[in-house]
N, C-alpha and C positions, 0 to 999 in steps of 0.2 A: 504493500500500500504506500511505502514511501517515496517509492521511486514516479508516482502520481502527483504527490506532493510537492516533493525537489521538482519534479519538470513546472508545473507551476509557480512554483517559488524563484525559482530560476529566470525564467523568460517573462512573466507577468506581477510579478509582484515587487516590493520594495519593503527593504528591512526596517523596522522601526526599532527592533529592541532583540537581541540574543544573546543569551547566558547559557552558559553551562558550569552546572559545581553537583557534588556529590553523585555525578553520572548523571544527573538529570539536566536535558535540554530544554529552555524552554526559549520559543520563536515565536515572535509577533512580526505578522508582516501585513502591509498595507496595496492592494490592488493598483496596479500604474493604471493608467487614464483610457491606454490604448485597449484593453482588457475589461475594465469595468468598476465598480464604485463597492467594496465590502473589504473585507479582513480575512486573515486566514491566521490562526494559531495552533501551534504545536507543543505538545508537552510529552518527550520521548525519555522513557528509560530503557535499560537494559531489556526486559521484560515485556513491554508494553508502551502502548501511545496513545495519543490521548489528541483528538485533529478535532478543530471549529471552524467553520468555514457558515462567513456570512455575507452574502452577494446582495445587495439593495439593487442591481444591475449589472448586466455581462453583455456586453458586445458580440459574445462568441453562441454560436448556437448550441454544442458542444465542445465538448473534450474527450478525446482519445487517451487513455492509460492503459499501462501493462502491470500486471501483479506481478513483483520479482520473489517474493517471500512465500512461506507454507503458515504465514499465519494468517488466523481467524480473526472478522469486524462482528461489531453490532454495531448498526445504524442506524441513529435517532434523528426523525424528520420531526425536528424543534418549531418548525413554521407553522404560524396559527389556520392558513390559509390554502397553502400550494402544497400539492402532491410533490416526491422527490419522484424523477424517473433515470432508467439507466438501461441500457440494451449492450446485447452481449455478440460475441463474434457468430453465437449459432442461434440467429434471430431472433432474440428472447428478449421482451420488455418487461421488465419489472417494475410497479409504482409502491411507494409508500406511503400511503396517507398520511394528513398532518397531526402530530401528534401523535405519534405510529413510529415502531423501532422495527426491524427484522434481524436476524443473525443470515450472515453474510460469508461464504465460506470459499477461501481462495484456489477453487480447484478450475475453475473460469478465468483464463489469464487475463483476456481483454475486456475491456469494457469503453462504454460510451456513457458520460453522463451529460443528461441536457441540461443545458444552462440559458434554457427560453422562460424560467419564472425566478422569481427572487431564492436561494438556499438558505436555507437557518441549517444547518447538520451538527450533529456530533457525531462522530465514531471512533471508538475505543477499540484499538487494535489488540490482540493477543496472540505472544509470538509462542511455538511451542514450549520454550523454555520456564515460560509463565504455568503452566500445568505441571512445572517441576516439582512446586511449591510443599513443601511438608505439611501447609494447611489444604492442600486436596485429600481428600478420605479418595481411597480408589473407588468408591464407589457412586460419588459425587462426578469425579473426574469422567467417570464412565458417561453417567447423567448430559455433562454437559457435552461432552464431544459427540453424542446420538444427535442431543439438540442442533449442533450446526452440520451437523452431517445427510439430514435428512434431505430426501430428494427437493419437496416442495419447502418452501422458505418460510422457518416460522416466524411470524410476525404476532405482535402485538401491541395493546393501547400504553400509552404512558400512563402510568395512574399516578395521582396526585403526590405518592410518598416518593414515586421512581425521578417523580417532574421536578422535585426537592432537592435530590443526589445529585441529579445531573447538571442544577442549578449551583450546587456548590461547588463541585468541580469546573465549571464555568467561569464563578467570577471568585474564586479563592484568591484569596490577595498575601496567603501563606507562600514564603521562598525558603530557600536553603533546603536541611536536611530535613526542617517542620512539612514544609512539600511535599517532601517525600515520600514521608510517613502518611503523612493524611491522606494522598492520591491514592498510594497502596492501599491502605484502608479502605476507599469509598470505589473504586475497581473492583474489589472483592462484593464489597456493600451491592454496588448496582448489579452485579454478575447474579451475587446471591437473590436479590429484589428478586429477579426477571424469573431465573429459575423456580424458585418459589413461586410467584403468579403462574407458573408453565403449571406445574405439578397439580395446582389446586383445580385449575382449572380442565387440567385430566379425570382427575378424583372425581368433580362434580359434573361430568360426565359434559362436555361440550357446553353448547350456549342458553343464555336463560332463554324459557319459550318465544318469550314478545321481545328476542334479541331486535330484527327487523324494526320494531316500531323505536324502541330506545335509541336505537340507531341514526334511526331520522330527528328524533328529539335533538339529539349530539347535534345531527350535521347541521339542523336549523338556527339552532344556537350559534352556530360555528359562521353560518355564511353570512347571518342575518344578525350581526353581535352589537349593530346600533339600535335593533329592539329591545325592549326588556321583556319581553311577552312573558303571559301569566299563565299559572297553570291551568288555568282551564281554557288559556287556547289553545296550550300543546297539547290537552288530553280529547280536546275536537279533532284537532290535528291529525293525528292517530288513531283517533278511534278507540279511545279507552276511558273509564271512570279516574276522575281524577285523584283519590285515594290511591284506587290500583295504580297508577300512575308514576305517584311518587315512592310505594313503595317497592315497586318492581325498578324502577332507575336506584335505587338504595342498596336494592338487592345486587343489580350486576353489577354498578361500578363503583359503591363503595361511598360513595358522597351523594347528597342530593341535589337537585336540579340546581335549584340556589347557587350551593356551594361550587358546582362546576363550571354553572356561569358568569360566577363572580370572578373564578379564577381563571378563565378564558377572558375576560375583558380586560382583569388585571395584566395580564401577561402579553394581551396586547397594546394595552397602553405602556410596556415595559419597553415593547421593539420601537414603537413609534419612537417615544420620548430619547431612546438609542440612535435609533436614525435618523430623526427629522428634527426642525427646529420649530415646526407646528406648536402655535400658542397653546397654554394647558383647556384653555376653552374652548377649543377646534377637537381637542384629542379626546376632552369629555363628552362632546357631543357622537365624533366616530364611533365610543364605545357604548355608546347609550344612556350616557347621565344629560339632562336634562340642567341640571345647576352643578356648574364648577367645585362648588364647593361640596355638596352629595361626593363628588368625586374624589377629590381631595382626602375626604373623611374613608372614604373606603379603600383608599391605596394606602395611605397610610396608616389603616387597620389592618391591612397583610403583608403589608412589605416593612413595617416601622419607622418609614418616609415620606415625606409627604414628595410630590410628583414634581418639582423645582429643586428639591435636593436632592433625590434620585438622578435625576437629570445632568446635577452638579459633581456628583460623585461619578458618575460612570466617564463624565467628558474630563 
């Protein structure tokens, strides 16, 4: 995977900041003009890697790379909005929806990914060395190498604890040998997440019945996140009583509707306020609050910030 990386780093990007101490690299690099408008960061140890890549725009329609390695991705399509897509030498299109990870196994050398919608990504590389580890039980070990082995690619939702990990591994502002530590930790943490959700979700034997209907609740929410719609018009929506409703959405993903739509707006008011310099009053209205200050109070009841010093900190 890295040699995808270096060709990009290489010929379209520019350095903004590189360190290396205690074997850990870490790369921030900034998109040149010719290529496109985002960032790409790299956090490489012995072991494992750690790639962000965030494109606000790309010139290029895709990219061509070559897998030089035998190790294992999982890949998190972080974007609130756009599918990630990728096609392969033996005409194979793969998407991931937004909010959506799949494990990703390097026996396909070539790839194309398109870069006709904005990227948000993370993927967490694991090289075989990383399965060396004294903390794999062999029979864990066993667990996880089925899981990216499988012929169909298994994919799944980010859930709200997994969306947490992979936020902190994101803007950790931990260096040195404390990096190191904590990265190890939270690679094992998001590994263990995922797999645990795999397993529960075998147990309980596939998907909840009215998966279909929750499904569209998600996406409506998803497309339409300047509504706040009310329960009872996504249980018209659907076709369902609104009690059963909320507690069938409770049942499969763990949070209710509320809860998921708050933190869907929250998270896109996180990229906007990252990308753009959109007044906080423009950005409250994109997400559906009606009065700035509604907004205000509710970002900075989940993030501990309000959406000015959020704004101040990240730049």
């Amino acid at each position: 995977m890295l040699h995808f990386f270096n060709k990009i780093n290489k010929q379209k990007t520019a350095v903004l900041s590189s360190k290396e101490e205690f074997g850990l690299l870490n790369e921030h690099r900034q998109c040149l003009p010719h290529f496109g408008k985002g960032d790409v960061k790299i956090i490489s140890y012995d072991s494992w890697a750690i790639f962000s890549i965030q494109l606000q725009k790309c010139l290029y329609k895709q990219e061509a790379f070559n897998i030089t390695t035998n190790s294992k991705c999982i890949v998190f399509n972080l974007d609130q909005k756009h599918e990630m897509e990728w096609s392969t030498s033996k005409n194979h299109t793969y998407k991931i929806k937004p909010q959506t990870g799949t494990f990703f196994n390097t026996i396909e050398k070539h790839f194309e990914l398109n870069l006709t919608k904005p990227l948000n990504i993370l993927i967490i590389e694991l090289r075989d060395n990383y399965f060396d580890q004294g903390l794999f039980h062999p029979s864990l070990k066993q667990l996880i190498h089925a899981v990216f082995d499988e012929k169909d690619r298994l994919s799944f939702a980010i859930s709200k604890r997994l969306s947490s990990f992979l936020e902190e591994i994101n803007q950790s502002s931990k260096r040195g040998v404390c990096q190191l530590m904590f990265l190890n930790a939270k690679v094992f943490e998001v590994l263990s997440e995922i797999t645990d959700d795999l397993e529960t979700l075998t147990e309980g034997d596939a998907l909840h019945p009215y998966q279909d209907q929750l499904d569209q609740i998600k996406e409506l929410i998803d497309t339409k996140i300047h509504i706040q719609f009310s329960i009872n018009e996504l249980a018209k929506t659907v076709g369902l009583n609104t009690s059963y409703l909320k507690k069938y959405f409770k049942e499969a993903f763990n949070e209710t509707i509320f809860e998921y739509a708050t933190r869907k707006r929250i998270d896109y008011a996180k990229e906007l306020l990252e990308t753009s310099d959109l007044p906080i009053s423009t950005i409250s209205e994109k997400i559906g609050y009606q009065q700035s200050a509604h907004f205000s109070y509710a970002f900075k009841k989940n993030t501990g910030l309000t959406p000015n010093q959020y704004r101040k900190n990240f730049n």
